[in-house]
C-alpha positions in Angstrom: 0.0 0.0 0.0 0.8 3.5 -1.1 2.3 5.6 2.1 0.8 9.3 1.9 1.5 12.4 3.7 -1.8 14.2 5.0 -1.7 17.0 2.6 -1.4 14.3 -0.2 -4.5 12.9 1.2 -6.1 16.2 1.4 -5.2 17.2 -1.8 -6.7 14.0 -3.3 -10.0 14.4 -1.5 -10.3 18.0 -3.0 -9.7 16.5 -6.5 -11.9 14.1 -5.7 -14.6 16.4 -4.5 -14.5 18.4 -7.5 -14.4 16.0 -10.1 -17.4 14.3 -8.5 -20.0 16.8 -7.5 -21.9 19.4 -8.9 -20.7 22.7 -9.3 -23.3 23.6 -6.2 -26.1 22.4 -4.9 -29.6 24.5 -3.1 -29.0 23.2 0.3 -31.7 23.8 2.9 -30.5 24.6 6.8 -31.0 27.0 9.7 -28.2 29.6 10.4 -26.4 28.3 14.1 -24.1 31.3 14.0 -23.2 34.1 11.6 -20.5 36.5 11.7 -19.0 39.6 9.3 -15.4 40.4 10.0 -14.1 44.0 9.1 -13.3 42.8 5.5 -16.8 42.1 4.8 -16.1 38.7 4.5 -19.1 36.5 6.1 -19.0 33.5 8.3 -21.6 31.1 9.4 -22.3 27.7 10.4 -25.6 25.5 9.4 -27.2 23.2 10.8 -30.1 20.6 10.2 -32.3 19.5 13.3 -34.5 17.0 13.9 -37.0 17.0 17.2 -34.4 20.3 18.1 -31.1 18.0 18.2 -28.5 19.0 15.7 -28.0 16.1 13.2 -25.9 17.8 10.6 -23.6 20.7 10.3 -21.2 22.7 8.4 -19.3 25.6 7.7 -20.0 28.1 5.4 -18.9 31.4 3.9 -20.1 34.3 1.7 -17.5 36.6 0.3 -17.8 40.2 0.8 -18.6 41.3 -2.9 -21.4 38.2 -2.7 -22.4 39.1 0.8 -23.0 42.6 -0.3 -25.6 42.0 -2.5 -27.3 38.9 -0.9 -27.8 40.5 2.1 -29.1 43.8 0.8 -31.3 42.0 -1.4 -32.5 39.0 1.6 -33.5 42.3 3.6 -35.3 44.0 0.8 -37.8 40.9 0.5 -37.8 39.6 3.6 -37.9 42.6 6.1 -35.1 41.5 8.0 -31.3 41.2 8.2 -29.8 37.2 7.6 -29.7 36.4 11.8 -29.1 33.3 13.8 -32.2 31.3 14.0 -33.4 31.5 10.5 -33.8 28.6 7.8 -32.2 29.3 4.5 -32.6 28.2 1.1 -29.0 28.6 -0.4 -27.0 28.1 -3.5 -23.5 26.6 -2.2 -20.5 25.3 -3.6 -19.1 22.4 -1.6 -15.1 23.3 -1.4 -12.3 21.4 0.3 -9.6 23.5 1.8 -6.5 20.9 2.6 -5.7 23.3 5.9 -9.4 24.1 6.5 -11.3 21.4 5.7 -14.6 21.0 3.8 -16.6 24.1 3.5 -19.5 25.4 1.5 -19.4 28.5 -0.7 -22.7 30.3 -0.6 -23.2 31.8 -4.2 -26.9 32.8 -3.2 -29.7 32.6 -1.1 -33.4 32.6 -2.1 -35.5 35.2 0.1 -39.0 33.7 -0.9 -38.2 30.2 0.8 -37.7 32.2 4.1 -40.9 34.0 3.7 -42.7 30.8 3.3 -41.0 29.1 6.2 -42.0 31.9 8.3 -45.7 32.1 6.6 -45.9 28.1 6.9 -44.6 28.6 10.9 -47.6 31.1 11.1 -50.2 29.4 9.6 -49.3 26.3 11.6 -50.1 28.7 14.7 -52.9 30.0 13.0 -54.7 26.9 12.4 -53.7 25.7 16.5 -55.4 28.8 18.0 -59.0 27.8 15.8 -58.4 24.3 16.5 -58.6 25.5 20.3 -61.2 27.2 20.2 -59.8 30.7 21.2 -58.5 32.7 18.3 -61.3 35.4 19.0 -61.9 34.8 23.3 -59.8 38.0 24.1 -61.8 39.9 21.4 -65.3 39.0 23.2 -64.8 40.9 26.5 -66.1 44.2 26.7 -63.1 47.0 26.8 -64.0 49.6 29.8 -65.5 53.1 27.9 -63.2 54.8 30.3 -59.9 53.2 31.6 -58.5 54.3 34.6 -56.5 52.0 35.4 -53.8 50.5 32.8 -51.2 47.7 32.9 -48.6 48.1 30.4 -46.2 45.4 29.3 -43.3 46.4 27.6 -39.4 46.9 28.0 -38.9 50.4 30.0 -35.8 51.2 28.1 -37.6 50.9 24.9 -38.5 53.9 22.9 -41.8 52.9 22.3 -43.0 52.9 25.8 -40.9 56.4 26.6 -43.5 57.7 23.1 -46.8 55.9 25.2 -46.2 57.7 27.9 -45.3 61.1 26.9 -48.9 60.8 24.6 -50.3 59.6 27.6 -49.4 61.9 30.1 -48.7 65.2 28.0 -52.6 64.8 26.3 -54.2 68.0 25.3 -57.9 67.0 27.2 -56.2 67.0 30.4 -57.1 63.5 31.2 -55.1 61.5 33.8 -54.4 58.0 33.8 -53.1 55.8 36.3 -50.6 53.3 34.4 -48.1 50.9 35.7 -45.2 49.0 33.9 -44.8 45.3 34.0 -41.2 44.8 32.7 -40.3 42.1 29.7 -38.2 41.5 27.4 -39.5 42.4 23.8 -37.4 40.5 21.1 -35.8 36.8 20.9 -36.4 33.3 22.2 -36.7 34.5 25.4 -39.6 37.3 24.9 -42.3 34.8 24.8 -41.7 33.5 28.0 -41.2 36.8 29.6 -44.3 38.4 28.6 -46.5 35.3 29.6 -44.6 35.8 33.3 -45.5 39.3 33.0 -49.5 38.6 32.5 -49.3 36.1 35.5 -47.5 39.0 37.5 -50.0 41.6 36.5 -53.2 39.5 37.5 -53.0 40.5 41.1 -53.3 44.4 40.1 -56.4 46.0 39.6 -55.8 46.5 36.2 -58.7 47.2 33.9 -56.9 47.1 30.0 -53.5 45.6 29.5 -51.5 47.3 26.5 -48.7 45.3 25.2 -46.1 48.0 23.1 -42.9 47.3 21.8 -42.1 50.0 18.6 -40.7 48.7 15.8 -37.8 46.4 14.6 -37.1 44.0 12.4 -39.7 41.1 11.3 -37.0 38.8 12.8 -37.3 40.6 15.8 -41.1 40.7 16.2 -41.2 37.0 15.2 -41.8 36.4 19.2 -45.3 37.8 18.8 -45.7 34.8 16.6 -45.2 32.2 19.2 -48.0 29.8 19.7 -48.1 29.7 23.9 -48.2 33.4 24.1 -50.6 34.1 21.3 -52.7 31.3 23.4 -52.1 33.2 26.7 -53.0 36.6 25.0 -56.2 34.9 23.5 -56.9 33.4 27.0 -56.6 36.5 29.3 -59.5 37.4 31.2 -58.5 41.1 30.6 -59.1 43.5 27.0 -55.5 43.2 25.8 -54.5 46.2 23.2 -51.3 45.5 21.2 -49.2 48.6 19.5 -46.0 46.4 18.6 -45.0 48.3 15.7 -45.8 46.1 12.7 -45.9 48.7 9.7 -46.0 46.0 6.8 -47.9 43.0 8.6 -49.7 41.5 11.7 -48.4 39.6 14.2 -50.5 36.5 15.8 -50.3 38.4 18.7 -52.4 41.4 16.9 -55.1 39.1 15.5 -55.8 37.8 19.0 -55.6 40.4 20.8 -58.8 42.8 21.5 -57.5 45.5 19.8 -54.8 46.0 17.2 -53.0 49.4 16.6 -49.6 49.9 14.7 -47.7 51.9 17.5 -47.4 52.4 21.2 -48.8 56.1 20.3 -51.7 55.0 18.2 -53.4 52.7 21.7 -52.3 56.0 23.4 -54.8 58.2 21.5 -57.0 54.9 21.3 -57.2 55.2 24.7 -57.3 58.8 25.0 -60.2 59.5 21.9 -62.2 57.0 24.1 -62.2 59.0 26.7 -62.7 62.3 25.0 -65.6 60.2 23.5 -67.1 59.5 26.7 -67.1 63.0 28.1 -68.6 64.3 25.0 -71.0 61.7 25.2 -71.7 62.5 29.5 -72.0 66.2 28.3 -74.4 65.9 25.6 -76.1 63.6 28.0 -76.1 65.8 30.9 -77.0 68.8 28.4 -80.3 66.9 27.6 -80.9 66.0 30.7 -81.1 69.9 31.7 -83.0 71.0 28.8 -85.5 68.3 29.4 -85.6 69.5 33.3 -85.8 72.8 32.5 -88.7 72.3 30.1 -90.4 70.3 32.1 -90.0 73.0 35.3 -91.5 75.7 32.8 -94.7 73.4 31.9 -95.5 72.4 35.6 -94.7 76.2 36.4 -97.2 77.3 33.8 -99.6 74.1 35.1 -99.1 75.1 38.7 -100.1 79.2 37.6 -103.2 77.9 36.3 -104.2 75.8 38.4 -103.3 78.9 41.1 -105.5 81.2 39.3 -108.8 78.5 38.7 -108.2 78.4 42.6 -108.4 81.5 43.2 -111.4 82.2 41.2 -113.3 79.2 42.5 -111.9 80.7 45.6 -113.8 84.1 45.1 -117.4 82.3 43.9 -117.2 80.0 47.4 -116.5 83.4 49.2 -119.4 84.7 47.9 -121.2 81.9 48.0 -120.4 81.4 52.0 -120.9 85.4 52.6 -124.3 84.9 51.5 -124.5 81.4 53.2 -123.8 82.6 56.3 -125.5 86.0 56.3 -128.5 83.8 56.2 -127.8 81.8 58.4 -126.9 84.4 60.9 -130.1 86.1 60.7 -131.9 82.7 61.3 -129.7 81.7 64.0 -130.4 85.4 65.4 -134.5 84.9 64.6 -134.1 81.2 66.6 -132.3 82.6 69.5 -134.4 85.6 70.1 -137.3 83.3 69.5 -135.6 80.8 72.3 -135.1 83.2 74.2 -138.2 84.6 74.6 -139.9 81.2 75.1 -137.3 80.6 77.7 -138.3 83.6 79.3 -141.8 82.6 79.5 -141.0 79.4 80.6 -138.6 81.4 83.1 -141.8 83.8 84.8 -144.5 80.4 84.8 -141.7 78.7 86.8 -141.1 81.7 88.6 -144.9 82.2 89.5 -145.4 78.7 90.4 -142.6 78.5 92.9 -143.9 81.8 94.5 -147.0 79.7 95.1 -145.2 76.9 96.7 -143.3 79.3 99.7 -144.2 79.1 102.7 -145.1 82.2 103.6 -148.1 82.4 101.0 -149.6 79.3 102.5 -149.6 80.7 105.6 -151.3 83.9 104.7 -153.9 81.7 103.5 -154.6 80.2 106.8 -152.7 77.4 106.5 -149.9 76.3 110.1 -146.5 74.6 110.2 -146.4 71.7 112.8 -143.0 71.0 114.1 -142.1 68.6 116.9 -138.6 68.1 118.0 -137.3 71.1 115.6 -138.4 69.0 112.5 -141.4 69.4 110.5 -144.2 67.5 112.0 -144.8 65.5 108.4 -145.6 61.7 108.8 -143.6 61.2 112.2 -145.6 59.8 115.3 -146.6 62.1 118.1 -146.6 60.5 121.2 -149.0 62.1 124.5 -147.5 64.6 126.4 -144.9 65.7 123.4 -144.5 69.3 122.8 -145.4 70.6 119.4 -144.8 74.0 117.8 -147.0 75.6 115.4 -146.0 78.6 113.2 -149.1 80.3 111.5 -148.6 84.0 109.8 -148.1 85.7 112.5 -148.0 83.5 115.7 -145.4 80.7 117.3 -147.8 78.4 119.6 -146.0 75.7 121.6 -148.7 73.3 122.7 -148.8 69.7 124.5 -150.4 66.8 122.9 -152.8 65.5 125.1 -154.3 63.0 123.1 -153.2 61.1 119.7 -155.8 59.7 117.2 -155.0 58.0 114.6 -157.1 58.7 110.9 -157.0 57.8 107.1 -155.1 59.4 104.9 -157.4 61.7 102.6 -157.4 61.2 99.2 
């Protein structure tokens, strides 16, 4: 057997290689890492995964004059910048260095097969969230006409959220808000998570609205808002959820769940503000009718009350009369009855008078007539017994006597 040196070796697998394959091949794989040095020059390493484990990799470059123009191109389809992360469809020439090692050359990469993978990603989400049952919950609970009390989720250092709250705070209708912040990150694998651990945490406030802002980036960047647990925790939440991401070209998963979709963090601040100014326009045209109507219907019941006052007053006047003439009549019969009562009183008055003259004393003894007493008491029906002492008073004479004898008689009839 043939002794060879490595570089021999090498040198005959790089011959080998290219008389053997194709001058390139369209590879599909999903960027690991990616790097451009000062030259231009870009570096990267794919990789194919099955069930997330790594079953295939390789190294790969894209010279600067080539990177140049893929990349400006990839971002003027796509919306975003080639990033870790990312499946590719490239064009690559499969080299063999004899120091380096094997290698592929990327000549080109196809922007529409990343849009698809992403659109395919989506719709798979999609077609989850209607399977459950909950694509449209979130959108079914009624959003308060007047929010007073806000819970925002968003990264503080983020220029979005500084914009939401200078159009929240600095609104021309004076209105005040009470707001707070629930902290999370905003962009990469690990946004999904933190937002979801930011809607538990905000569940023991006394939020009424939670508003979920973030303010542009790249479509690579917002691809977090098109993660199938968060959209299903968004679609899930017991509270009116209002997104203003900052999608200008397209909607996140995230948006279509939500209750209400706006581009920017300050297009749900004058949402939430134009609501409001709604409302108080809506109170003051309200409380404007409610006056008119009142003071209508003071100005009828004053002009009801008035006539009625007056019909009183005149029914009033007619009773008057009526009763002067009632009871001038009735005085002079009262007077006519009581000067006729009188006067048959005061007849009554002498016949009584003249009757108890007859019955004194006095006159019955002018007429001959005595008064027996015995004891000091008039004689009347009491017994007399011999030998008593009896005094009798006539008009003009006392006689004391003694009984001598008694004799009983009949009483006359």
């Amino acid at each position: 057997m043939q002794e060879l040196s490595l570089s021999e070796l090498n040198l005959q697998i790089k011959k080998t290689l290219e008389d053997q394959l194709e001058a390139s091949y369209w590879i599909i794989a999903e960027i690991a890492q990616i790097q451009v040095n000062s030259s231009g020059h870009c570096y990267l390493e794919l990789v194919q995964k099955e069930d997330n484990k790594v079953i295939a990799k390789a190294r790969a470059t894209i010279w600067a004059y080539a990177y140049r123009n893929i990349s400006a191109w990839f971002a003027r389809i796509t919306g975003n910048d080639l990033t870790a992360g990312m499946r590719i469809l490239a064009n690559a020439k499969v080299t063999y260095h004899e120091v380096y090692g094997l290698s592929l050359n990327i000549k080109d990469i196809d922007p529409s097969f990343t849009i698809g993978e992403r659109e395919k990603a989506r719709q798979e989400v999609i077609q989850k969230l209607e399977a459950d049952g909950i694509m449209e919950m979130n959108q079914m609970l009624e959003l308060p006409l007047v929010p007073q009390k806000i819970a925002i989720i968003s990264s503080k250092t983020a220029a979005g959220y500084e914009d939401f709250i200078n159009q929240l705070s600095e609104n021309e209708f004076g209105f005040r808000v009470h707001y707070q912040l629930f902290s999370a990150s905003m962009q990469g694998e690990k946004a999904p998570e933190s937002i979801i651990n930011a809607l538990h945490q905000l569940l023991e406030s006394d939020a009424e609205v939670v508003i979920i802002i973030r303010g542009g980036g790249s479509q690579l960047d917002l691809d977090c808002f098109d993660d199938y647990e968060l959209c299903s925790h968004i679609a899930q939440f017991p509270l009116p959820i209002l997104t203003g991401i900052g999608h200008e070209r397209d909607t996140s998963i995230a948006d279509m769940v939500a209750h209400t979709q706006l581009k920017t963090p300050t297009a749900v601040a004058e949402f939430v503000l134009q609501g409001m100014a709604a409302f108080l326009e809506s109170a003051t045209d309200l409380f404007s009718t409610i006056s008119s109507i009142a003071t209508s219907h003071i100005t009828s019941e004053r002009e009801r009350l008035s006539q009625i006052s007056t019909a009183i007053a005149i029914k009033a006047s007619k009773v008057n009369q009526n009763q002067r003439a009632f009871l001038q009549g009735f005085a002079e019969t009262l007077a006519h009855l009581s000067q006729f009562q009188l006067s048959k009183n005061v007849s009554s008055l002498d016949s009584l008078a003249q009757k108890i003259k007859l019955l004194n004393p006095s006159h019955l003894l002018k007429r001959g007539y005595a008064l027996p007493y015995i004891n000091g008491k008039p004689l009347g029906s009491s017994k007399v017994k011999k030998g008593e002492e009896i005094k009798i008073i006539t008009a003009t004479q006392q006689i004391n006597s003694e009984v001598k004898t008694v004799k009983h008689i009949k009483n006359y009839e």
